[in-house]
C-alpha positions in Angstrom: 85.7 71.5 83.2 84.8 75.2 83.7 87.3 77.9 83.4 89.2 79.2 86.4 87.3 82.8 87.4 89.8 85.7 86.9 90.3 89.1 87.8 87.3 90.6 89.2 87.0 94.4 89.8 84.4 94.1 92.2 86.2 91.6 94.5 89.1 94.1 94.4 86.7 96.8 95.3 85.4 95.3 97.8 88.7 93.5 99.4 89.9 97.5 99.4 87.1 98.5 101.3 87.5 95.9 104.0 91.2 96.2 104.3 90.4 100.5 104.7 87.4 99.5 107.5 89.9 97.4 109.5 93.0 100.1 109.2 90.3 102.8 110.3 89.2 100.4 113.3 92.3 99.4 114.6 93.6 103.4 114.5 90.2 104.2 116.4 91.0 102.1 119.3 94.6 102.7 119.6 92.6 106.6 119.6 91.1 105.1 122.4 94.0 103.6 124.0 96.5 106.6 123.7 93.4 108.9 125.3 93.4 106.9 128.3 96.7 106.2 128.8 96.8 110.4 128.7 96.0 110.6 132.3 95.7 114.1 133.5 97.7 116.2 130.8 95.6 118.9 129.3 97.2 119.6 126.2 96.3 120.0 122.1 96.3 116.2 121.6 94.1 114.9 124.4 91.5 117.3 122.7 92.1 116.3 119.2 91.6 112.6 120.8 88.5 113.5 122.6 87.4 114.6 119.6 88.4 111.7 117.9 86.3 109.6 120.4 83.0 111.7 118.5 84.4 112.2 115.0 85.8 108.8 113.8 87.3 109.1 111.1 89.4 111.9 112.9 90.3 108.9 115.4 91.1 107.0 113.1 94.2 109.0 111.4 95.0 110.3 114.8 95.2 106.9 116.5 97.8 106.2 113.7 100.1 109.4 114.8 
């Protein structure tokens, strides 16, 4: 029988990675969202989200807030 495989830093590397690319794409489209839902306001936030729209990390954090 072969021995069960144990901790691995590489898989926890990489399972970090993925979890951080799906936080960072779910706060870029709620960006997304909030900016539209921001109808005709012109105000500090609808240009941070613009910018957020070009910049994604900066989406990303801001879709979160």
């Amino acid at each position: 029988m072969k021995a069960q495989r144990g901790f691995v830093l590489t898989d926890a590397l990489v399972a970090f990675w993925l979890l951080l690319w799906l936080a960072g794409g779910v706060g870029y489209l709620v960006n997304v969202y909030k900016l539209v839902r921001m109808c005709c306001e012109v105000n500090g936030w609808l240009v941070t989200r613009g910018l957020g729209i070009v910049i994604p990390p900066l989406g990303a954090v801001v879709g979160f807030l």
